[in-house]
Phi, psi and omega in degrees: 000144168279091168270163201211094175262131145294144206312297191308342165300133189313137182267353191273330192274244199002319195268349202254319162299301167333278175318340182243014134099018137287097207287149210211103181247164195217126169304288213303338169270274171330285179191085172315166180061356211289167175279155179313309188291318161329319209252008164269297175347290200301319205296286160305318185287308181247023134093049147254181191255130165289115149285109192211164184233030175239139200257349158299346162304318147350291201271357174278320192280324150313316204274297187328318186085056166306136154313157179292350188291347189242187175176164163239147164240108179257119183255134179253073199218144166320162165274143196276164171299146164330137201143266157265351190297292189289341180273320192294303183294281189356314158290329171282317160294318168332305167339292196235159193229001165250045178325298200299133166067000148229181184268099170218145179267080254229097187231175202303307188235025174196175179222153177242141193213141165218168215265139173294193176278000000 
């Protein structure tokens, strides 16, 4: 799957996604500070899903018209220990693979998804 991890994103998840044979560009790396609307832009254009742990992406991806080819994963789940940090999220995306076209909420004991425009 194509991911678009935000600059706030674990770089241990990013490398753990990497290793489980995802392709995975990371803001943080790629191009820091960019605005929120660039990284949906980058997001639509090349058909990823944004990880991200900022809840302003939530009313963005609505106003933007994300296509079904993109989607967000907002996770609201505490940080895992040091560590553990890139195998546990890794493992909470991992789950599921049908991330593209929708708005999901990724929390301790459920995921909330709802389908974009």
């Amino acid at each position: 799957m194509r991911f678009l991890a935000n600059e706030n994103f674990p770089g241990e998840a990013v490398a753990a996604l990497q290793s489980d044979g995802h392709d995975v560009a990371w803001v943080r790396t790629a191009a820091p500070g960019s605005k929120d609307d660039d990284i949906l832009s980058w997001a639509t254009r090349d058909g990823r899903v944004l990880l991200t742990f900022d809840k302003d992406f939530g009313e963005l991806a609505w106003r933007f018209g994300l296509p079904a080819t993109c989607g967000v994963v907002l996770l609201r789940l505490p940080m895992p220990e040091p560590g553990k940090v890139g195998a546990v999220l890794a493992a909470r995306i991992g789950e599921r693979s049908d991330w593209p076209g929708h708005f999901s909420v990724i929390e301790p004991t459920r995921v909330r998804m709802r389908v974009l425009r």
